[in-house]
C-alpha positions as CSV (number, residue, x, y, z in Angstrom):
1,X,0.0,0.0,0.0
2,X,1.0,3.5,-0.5
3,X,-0.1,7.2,-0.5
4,X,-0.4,9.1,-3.7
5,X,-0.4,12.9,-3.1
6,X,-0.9,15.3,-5.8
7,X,0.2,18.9,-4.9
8,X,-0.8,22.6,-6.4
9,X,0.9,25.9,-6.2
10,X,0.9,28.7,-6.6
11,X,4.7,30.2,-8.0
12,X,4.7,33.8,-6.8
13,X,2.3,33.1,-3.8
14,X,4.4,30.1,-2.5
15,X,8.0,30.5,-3.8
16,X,9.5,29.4,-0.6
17,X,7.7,26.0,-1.3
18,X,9.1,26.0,-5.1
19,X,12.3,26.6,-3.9
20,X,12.3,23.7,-1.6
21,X,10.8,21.3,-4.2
22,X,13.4,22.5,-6.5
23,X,16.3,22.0,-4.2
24,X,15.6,18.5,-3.3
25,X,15.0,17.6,-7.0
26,X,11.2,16.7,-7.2
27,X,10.0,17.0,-10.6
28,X,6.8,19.1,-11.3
29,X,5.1,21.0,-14.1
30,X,4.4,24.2,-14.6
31,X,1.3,25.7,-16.1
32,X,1.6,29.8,-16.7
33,X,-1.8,31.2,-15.4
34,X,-3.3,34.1,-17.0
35,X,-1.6,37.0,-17.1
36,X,1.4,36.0,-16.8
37,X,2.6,36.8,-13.6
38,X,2.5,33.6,-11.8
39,X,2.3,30.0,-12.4
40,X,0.7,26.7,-11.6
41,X,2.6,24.4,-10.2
42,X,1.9,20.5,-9.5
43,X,4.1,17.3,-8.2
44,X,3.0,14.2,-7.5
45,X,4.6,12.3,-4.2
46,X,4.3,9.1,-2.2
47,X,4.5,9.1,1.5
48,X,6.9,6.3,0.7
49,X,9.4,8.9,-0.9
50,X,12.2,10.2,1.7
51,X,10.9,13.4,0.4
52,X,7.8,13.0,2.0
53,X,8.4,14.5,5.5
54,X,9.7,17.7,4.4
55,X,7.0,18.4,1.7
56,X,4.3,17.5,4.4
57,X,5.1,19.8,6.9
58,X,5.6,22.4,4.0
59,X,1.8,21.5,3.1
60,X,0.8,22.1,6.4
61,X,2.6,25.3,6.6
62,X,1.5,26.8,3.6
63,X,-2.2,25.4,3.1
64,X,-1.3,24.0,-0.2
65,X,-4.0,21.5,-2.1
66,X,-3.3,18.2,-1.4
67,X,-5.0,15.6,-3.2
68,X,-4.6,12.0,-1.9
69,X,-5.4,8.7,-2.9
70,X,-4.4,4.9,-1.6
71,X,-3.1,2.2,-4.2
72,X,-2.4,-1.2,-3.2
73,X,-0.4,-3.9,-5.0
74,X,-2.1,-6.9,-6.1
75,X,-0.6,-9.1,-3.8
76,X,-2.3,-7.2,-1.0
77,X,-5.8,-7.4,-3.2
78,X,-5.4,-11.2,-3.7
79,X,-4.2,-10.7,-0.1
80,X,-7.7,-9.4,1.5
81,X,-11.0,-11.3,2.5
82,X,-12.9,-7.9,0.9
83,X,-12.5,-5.5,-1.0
84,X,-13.9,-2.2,-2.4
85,X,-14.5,-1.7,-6.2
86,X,-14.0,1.4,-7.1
87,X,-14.4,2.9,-11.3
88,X,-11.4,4.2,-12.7
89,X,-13.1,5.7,-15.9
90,X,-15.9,8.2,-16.0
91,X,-17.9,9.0,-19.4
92,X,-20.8,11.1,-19.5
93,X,-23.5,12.4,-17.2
94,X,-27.1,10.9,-16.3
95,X,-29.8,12.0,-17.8
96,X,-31.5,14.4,-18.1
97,X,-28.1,16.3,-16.8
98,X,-30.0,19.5,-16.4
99,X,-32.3,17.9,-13.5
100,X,-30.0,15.4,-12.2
101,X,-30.4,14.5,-9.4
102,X,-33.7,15.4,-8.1
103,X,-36.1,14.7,-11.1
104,X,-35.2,12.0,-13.4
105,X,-36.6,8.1,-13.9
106,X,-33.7,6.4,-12.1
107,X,-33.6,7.5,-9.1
108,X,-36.7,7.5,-6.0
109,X,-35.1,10.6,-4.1
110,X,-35.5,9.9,-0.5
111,X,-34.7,13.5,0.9
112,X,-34.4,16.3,-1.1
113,X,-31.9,17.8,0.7
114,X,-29.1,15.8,0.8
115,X,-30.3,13.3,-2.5
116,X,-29.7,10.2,-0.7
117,X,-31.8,7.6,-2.9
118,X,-32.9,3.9,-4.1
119,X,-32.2,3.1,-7.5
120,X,-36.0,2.6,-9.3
121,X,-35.2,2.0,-12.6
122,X,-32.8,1.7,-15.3
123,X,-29.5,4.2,-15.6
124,X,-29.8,6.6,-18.7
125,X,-27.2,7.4,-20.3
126,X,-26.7,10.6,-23.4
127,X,-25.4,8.1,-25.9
128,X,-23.7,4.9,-26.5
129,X,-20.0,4.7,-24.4
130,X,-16.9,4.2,-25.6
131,X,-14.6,2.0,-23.7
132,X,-12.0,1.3,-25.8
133,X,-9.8,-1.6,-23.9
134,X,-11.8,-0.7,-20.8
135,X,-14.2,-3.3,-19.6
136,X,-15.7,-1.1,-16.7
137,X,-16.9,2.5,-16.3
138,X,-19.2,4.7,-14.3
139,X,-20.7,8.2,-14.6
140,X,-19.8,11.5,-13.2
141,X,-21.9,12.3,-10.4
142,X,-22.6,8.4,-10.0
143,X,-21.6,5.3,-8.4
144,X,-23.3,3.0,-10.3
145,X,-20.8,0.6,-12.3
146,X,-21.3,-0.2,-15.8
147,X,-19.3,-2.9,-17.5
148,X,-19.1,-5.2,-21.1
149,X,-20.6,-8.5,-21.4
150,X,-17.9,-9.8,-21.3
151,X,-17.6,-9.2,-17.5
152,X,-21.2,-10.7,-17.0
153,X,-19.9,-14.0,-19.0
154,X,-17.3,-14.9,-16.3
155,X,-18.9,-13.6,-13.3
156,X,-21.8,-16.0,-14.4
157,X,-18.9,-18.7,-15.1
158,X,-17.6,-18.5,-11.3
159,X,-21.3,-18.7,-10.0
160,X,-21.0,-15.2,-8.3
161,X,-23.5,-14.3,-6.0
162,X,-25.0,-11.0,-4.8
163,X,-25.6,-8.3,-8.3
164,X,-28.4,-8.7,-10.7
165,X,-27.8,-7.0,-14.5
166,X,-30.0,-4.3,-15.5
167,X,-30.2,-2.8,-19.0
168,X,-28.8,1.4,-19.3
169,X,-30.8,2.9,-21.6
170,X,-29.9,5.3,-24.1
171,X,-31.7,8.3,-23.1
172,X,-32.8,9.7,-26.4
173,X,-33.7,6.5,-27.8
174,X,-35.0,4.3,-24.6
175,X,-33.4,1.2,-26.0
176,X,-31.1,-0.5,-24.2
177,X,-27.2,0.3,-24.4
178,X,-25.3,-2.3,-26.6
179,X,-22.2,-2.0,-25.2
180,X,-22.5,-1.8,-21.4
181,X,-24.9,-3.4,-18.7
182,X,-25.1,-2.3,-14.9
183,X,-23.6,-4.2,-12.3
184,X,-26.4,-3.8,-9.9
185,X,-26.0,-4.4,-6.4
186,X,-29.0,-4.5,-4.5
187,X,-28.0,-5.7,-0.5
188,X,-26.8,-3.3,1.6
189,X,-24.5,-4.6,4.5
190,X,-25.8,-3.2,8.0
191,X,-23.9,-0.4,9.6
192,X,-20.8,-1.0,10.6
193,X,-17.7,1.2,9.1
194,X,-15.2,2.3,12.0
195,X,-14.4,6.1,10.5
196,X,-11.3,7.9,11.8
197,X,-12.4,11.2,13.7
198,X,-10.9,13.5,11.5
199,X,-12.9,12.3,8.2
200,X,-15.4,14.7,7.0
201,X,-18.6,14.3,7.1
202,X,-22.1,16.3,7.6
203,X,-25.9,15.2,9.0
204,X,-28.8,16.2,7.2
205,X,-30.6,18.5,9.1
206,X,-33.6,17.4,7.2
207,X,-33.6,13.3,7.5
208,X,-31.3,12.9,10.0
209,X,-28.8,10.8,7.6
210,X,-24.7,11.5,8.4
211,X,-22.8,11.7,4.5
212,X,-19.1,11.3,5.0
213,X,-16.5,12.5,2.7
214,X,-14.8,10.2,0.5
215,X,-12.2,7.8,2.0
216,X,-9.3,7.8,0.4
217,X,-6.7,7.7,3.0
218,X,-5.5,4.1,3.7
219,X,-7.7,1.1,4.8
220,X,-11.2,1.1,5.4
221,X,-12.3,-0.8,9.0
222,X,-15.4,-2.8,9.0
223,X,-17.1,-4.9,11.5
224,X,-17.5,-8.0,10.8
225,X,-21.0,-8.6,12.0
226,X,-21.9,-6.1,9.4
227,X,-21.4,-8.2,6.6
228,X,-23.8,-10.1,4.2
229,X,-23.2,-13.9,4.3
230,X,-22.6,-16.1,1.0
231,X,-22.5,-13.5,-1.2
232,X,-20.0,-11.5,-3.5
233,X,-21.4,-8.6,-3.7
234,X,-22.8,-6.1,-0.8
235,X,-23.1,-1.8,-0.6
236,X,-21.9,-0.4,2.2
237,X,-24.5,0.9,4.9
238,X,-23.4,3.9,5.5
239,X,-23.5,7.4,2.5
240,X,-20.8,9.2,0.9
241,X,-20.7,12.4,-0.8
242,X,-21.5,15.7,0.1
243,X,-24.4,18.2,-1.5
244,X,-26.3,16.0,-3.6
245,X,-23.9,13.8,-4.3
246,X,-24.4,10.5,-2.4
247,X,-23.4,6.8,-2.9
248,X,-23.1,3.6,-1.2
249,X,-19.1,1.8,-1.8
250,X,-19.8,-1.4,-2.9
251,X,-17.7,-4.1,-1.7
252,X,-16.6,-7.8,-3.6
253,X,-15.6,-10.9,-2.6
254,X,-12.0,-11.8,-3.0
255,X,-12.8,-14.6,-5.0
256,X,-14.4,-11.6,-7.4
257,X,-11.3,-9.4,-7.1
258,X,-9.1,-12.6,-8.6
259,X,-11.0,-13.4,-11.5
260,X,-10.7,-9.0,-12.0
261,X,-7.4,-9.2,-12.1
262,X,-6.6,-12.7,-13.8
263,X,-8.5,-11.3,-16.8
264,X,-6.7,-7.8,-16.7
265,X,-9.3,-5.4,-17.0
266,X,-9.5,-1.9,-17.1
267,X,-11.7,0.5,-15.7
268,X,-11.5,-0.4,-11.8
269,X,-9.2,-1.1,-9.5
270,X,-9.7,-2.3,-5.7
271,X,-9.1,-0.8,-2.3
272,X,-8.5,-3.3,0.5
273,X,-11.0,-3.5,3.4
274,X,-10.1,-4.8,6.9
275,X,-12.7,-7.1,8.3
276,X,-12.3,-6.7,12.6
C-alpha cells in the first residue's frame, strides 16, 4: 500500500515552497496562469518517498492543495478477505443532466436535501460509451458501475453471488445500451464502518442521515458482523458524498477481485478493506 499525493501551487504566492521542491529535485510541471505573472505548479509524491516528510510539513505550513489517494499492490488485493470496487473511468453524465439528481426516472429521491436515494429503474445514459480496452466505467456524479458483457460472461462462469444485471438505456432512444450493462448491487450490509475522527462528514438537518466525505486515505475498518453472508457482492450501509452527491461503496468478494485481475481489466481497481 502506498499514499499518492498530488500537490498545487501557486509560483509567486508560495515560492518558498518552489524553492524547496526545486532543491531537493522533485519533478513538477508548470502551467503559466493568465496574465502571466504567476504560475501553476503541481508534483505528485508518495508518502513512501524520503521526500515526504519535508514536503508535508511544508503542506501544512503553507495550506497547499493536497489531493490523496491509496493504491495497493495486487498481492495485497489477492491478499484481502474484501474488498472495495472502485471505477477508474468516467464518461458522460445521467440523464436528463440538467435535472440530475432530483427529477429524473432512475432515481426515488429519498430526501431532497441531501439526495440520498434507491435506485427505481434503469440508468440513462446521453449516448452509446466508448470504452476502448476498458471493460468497466461509471458516470460523473454516480456510483453505479457499468461494465461489457464480457464481464457478465465470467462472473456467471464462477457462479458469483449478490448483483443482478440491468439494461442502461440510451436516453434519447430508450433502448437499451449495446455496449454496457449495470452491475447492480442491490444488499446493503448493516452499519458497521469504523471512521477515523478526522474524516469529513455532515448530518442532514432534514432526515437525520450523516454523509461522510470520500475515504481515500489508507484502509477502510469494518465490522464483521456487518457483513452479508454467502454473497459476492454487498453496498456499504453507510453514504458518501456531500451536497447532492451521495453513494453507497460497494464491496466484492475476493474470489471476485481474482478473476478481475486474472483477466486484466480496465476501468477499476480495488481498495482493500479490513474485516475486525
Amino acid at each position: 500500500m502506498d499514499v499518492y499525493h498530488k500537490i498545487a501551487i501557486n509560483s509567486k504566492k508560495d515560492a518558498e515552497f518552489l524553492s524547496v521542491i526545486k532543491k531537493i529535485g522533485i519533478q513538477h510541471q508548470i502551467l503559466i496562469l493568465p496574465g502571466g505573472l504567476s504560475s501553476l505548479i503541481t508534483f505528485d509524491i508518495t508518502e513512501s518517498d524520503s521526500r515526504w516528510e519535508t514536503i508535508s510539513k511544508l503542506i501544512a505550513e503553507k495550506g497547499a492543495s493536497d489531493i490523496s489517494e491509496t493504491y495497493f499492490s495486487d498481492d495485497e488485493i489477492r491478499s484481502a478477505e474484501w474488498l472495495r470496487l472502485v471505477t477508474a473511468f468516467e464518461q458522460g453524465y445521467p440523464q436528463p443532466k440538467l435535472e440530475w439528481p432530483l427529477k429524473q426516472q432512475s432515481y426515488e429521491i429519498r430526501c431532497p436535501q441531501c439526495a440520498i436515494y434507491r435506485q427505481s429503474g434503469p440508468m440513462r445514459l446521453a449516448k452509446e460509451p466508448h470504452l476502448g480496452r476498458k471493460s468497466f466505467m461509471s458516470l460523473i456524479w454516480c456510483g453505479e458501475i457499468f461494465c461489457k458483457p464480457e464481464v457478465i460472461f465470467e462472473l456467471t462462469g464462477i457462479h458469483a453471488q449478490g448483483y443482478e444485471v440491468w439494461d442502461a438505456l440510451i436516453h434519447k432512444t430508450g433502448k437499451p445500451s449495446e455496449i454496457v450493462r449495470q452491475l447492480y448491487v442491490p444488499s446493503v450490509a448493516s452499519s458497521g464502518v469504523i471512521f477515523e475522527d478526522d474524516l469529513k462528514r455532515k448530518t442532514c438537518t432534514l432526515c437525520g442521515t450523516t454523509k461522510y466525505y470520500p475515504h481515500v486515505k489508507g484502509i477502510l475498518r469494518i465490522r464483521r458482523e456487518a457483513l452479508l453472508t454467502d454473497t459476492d457482492f454487498m453496498l456499504i450501509h453507510e453514504w458518501f458524498g456531500h451536497g447532492l452527491l451521495a453513494w453507497r461503496e460497494m464491496l466484492v468478494s475476493n474470489r471476485v477481485a481474482a478473476l478481475f485481475l486474472d483477466k486484466g481489466w480496465q476501468g477499476v481497481r480495488f481498495k482493500v478493506v479490513e474485516i475486525v
